[in-house]
C-alpha positions as CSV (number, residue, x, y, z in Angstrom):
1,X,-121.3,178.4,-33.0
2,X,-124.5,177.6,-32.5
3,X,-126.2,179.6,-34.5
4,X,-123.5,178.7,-37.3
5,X,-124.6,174.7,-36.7
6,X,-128.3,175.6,-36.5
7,X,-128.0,177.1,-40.0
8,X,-126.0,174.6,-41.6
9,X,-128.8,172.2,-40.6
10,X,-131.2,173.8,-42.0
11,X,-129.8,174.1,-45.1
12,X,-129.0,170.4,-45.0
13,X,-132.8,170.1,-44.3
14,X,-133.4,172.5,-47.0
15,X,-131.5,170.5,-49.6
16,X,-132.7,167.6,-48.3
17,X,-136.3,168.6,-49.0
18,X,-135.7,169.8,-52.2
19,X,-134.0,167.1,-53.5
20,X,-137.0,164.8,-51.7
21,X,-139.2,166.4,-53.6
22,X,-137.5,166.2,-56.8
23,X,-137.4,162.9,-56.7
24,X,-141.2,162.6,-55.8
25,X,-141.9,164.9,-58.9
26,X,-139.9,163.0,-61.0
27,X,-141.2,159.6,-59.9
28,X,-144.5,160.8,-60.7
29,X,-144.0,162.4,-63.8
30,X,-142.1,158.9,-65.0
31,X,-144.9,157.2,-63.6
32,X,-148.1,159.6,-65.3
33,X,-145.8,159.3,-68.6
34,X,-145.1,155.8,-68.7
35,X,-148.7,155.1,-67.8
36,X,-150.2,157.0,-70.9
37,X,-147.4,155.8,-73.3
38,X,-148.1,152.5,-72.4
39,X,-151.4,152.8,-73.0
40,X,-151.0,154.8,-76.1
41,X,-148.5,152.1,-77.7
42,X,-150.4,149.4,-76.7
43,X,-154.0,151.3,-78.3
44,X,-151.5,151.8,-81.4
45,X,-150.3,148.2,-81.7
46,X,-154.3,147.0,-81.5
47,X,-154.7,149.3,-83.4
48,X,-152.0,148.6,-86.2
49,X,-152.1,144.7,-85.8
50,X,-155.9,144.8,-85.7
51,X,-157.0,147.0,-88.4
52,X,-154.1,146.4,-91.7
53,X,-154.9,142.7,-91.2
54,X,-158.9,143.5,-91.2
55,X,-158.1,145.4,-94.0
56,X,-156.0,142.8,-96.2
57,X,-158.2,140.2,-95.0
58,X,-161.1,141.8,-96.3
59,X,-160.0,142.8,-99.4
60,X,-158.1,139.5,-100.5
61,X,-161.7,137.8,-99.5
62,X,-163.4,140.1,-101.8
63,X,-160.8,139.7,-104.6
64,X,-161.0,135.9,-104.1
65,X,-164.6,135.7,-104.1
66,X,-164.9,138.1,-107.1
67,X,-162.2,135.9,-108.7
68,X,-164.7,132.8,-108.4
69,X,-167.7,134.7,-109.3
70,X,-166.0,135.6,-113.0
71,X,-164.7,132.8,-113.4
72,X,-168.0,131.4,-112.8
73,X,-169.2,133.7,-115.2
74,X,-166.6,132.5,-117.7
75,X,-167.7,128.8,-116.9
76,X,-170.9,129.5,-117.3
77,X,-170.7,131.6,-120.6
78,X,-168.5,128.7,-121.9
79,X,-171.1,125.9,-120.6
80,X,-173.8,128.2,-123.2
81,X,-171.2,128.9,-125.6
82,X,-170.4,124.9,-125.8
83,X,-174.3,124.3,-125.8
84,X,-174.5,127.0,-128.9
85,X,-171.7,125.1,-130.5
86,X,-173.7,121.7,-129.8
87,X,-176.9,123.4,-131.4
88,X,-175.4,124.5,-134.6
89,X,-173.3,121.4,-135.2
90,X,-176.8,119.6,-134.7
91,X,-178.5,121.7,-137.3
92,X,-175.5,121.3,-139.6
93,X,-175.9,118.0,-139.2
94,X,-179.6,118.0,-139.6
95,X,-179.2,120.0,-143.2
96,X,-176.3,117.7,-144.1
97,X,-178.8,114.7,-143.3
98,X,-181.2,116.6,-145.5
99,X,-179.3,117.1,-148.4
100,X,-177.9,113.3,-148.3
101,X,-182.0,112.0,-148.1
102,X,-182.5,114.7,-151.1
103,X,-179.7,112.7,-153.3
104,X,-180.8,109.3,-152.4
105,X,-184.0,110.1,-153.4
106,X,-182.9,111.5,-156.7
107,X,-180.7,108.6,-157.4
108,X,-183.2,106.0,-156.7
109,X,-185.3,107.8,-159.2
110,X,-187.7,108.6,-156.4
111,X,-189.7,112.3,-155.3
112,X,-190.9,115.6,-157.1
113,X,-187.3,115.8,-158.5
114,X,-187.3,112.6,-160.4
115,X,-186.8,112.5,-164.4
116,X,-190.2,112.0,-166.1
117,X,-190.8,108.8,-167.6
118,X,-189.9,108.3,-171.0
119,X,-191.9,106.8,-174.6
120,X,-191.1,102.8,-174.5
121,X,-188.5,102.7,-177.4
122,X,-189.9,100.4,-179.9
123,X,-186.5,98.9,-180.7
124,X,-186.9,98.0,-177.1
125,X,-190.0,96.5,-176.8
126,X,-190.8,92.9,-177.6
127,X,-194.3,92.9,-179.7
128,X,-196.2,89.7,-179.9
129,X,-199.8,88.8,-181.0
130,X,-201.7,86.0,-180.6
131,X,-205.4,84.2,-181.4
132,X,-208.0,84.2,-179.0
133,X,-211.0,81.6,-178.1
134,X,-213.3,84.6,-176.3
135,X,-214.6,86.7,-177.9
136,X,-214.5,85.2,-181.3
137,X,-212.8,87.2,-184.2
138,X,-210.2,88.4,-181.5
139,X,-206.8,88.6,-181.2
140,X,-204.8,89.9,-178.5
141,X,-201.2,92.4,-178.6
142,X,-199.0,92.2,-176.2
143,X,-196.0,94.9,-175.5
144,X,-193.3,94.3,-173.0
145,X,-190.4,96.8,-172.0
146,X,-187.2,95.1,-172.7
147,X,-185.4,98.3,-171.7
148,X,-183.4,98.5,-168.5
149,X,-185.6,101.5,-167.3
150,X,-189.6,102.4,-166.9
151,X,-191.5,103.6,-170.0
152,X,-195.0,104.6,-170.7
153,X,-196.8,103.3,-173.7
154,X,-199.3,106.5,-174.6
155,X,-202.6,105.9,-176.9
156,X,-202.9,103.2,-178.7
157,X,-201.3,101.4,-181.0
158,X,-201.0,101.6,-184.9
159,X,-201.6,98.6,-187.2
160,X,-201.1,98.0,-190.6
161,X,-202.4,95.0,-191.9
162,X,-201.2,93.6,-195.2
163,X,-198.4,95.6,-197.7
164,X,-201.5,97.1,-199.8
165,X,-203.0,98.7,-196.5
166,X,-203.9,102.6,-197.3
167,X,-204.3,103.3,-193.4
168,X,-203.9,102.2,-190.1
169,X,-207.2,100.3,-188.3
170,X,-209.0,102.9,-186.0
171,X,-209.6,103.1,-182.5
172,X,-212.2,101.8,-180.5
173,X,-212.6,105.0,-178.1
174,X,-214.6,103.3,-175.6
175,X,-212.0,101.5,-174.3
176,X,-210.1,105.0,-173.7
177,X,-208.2,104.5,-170.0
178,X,-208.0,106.8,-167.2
179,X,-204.4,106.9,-166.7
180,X,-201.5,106.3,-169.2
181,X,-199.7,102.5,-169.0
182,X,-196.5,102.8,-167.0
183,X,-194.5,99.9,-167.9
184,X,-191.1,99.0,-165.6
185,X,-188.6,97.0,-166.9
186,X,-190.3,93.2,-168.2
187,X,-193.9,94.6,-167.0
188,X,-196.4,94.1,-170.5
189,X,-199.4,96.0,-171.4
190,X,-201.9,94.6,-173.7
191,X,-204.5,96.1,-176.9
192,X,-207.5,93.7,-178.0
193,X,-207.9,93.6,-181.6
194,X,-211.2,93.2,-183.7
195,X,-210.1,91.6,-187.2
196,X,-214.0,91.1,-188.6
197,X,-217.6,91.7,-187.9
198,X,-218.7,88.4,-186.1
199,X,-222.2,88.5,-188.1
200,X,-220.3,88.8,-191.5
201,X,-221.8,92.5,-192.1
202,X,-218.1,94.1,-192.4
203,X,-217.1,94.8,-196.0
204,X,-214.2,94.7,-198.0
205,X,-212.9,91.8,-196.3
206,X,-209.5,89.4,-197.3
207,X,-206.8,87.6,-195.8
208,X,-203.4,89.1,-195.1
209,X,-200.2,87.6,-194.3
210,X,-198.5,90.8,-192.5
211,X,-198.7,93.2,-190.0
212,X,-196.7,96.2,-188.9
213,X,-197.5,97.6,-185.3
214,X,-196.5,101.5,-184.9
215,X,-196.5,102.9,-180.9
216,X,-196.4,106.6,-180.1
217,X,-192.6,108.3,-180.1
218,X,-191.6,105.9,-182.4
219,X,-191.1,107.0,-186.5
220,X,-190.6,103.4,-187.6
221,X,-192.9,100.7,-187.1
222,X,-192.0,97.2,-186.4
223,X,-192.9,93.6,-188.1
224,X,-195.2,91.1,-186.1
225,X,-195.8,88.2,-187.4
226,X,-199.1,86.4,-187.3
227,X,-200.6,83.6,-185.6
228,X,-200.7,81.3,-188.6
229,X,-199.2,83.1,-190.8
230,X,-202.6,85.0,-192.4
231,X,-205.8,86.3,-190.5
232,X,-209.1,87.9,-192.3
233,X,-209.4,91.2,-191.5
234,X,-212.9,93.4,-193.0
235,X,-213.8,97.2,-192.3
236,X,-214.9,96.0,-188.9
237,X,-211.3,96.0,-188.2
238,X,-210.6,97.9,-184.3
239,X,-207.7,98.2,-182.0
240,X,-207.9,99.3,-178.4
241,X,-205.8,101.8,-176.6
242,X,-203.2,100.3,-174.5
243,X,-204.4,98.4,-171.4
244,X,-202.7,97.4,-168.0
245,X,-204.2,93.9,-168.2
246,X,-205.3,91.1,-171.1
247,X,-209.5,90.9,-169.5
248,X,-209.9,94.4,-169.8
249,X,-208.0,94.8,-173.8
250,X,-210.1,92.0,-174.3
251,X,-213.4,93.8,-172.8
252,X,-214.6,95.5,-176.1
């Protein structure tokens, strides 16, 4: 009996033991396990909440700022595009203001591009001659443009004195100007005429009751009549070529 209780404890004790440490191996295997896997999960959730959002973060950042940079590219490609549009509307406008000062200036008659003057139709020109005090044996001829535009009278003028005349008077060509008159619309130019030698040495001298004055680009001459109706006229006779003023036709 004894010996059958003494072994029944033991196995008690046995089991006991056992099942003790068991326990103790299982308390500290839950405890080394849950201690790494918590540490483990936790490393992974830094880990996972840490680095995805880094990641985004950064590359939504560099998206965004890229997105400004081009578009302040585009902006400022536009601003030069918009300042190359202002430059070539302003030379467009510049050549457009050239050609409109190039057709004023061609219809005001004005510049290199001007018509040239034209011969003083004589059918247009109102031809007058009158006697003068100074110097004696003188008289003076007097053109002015009745046209509505400028003419030139060129050389000098042609007279015929009298219906029997055989040729016009010559030319003094001292009095030859520089520059051909220009005559604008009611402007007058003037010729001095010598009808006789003052000291009587002219020859084949005579009255005559008409005169016909010819100017250059003209075919037919025109009718002027005479201070007085006659004048004397010798071989002394002499016209001048077309002056600007009455002194200087009156000069020679």
């Amino acid at each position: 009996m004894n010996v059958t209780a003494y072994r029944r404890g033991r196995t008690v004790r046995t089991i006991a033991a056992s099942i003790v440490a068991v326990a103790a191996l299982s308390v500290t295997a839950a405890c080394s396990g849950g201690g790494d896997g918590g540490s483990d999960n936790a490393g992974k959730a830094n880990s996972s909440a840490t680095a995805p959002a880094s990641g985004t973060d950064a590359q939504g950042a560099g998206k965004a700022e890229g997105g400004k940079e081009n578009q302040a590219g585009k902006g400022n490609q536009a601003g030069k595009g918009n300042q190359a549009g202002k430059g070539n509307q302003g030379g467009k406008e510049g050549a457009t203001g050239v050609k409109d000062a190039k057709s004023e200036t061609q219809k005001s008659g004005g510049g290199s591009e001007s018509e040239p003057v034209g011969d003083c139709d004589i059918n247009k020109t109102a031809i007058t001659v009158q006697n003068v005090k100074s110097p004696v044996n003188h008289m003076l001829l007097r053109a002015t443009n009745k046209a509505g535009v400028d003419c030139k009278l060129v050389g000098y003028p042609g007279l015929k004195f009298g219906a029997s005349a055989q040729a016009a008077t010559p030319v003094n060509e001292d009095s030859k100007p520089q520059a051909v008159v220009m005559l604008a619309p009611g402007e007058s130019a003037y010729a001095g005429i010598t009808t006789s030698a003052a000291d009587g040495s002219g020859a084949e001298g005579g009255k005559v009751d008409s005169l016909e004055v010819f100017i250059d680009g003209s075919e037919d001459p025109k009718p002027v009549e005479l201070p007085g109706g006659s004048v004397y006229v010798d071989s002394a006779a002499k016209v001048t070529y077309w002056q600007a003023d009455a002194q200087t036709a009156l000069t020679w």
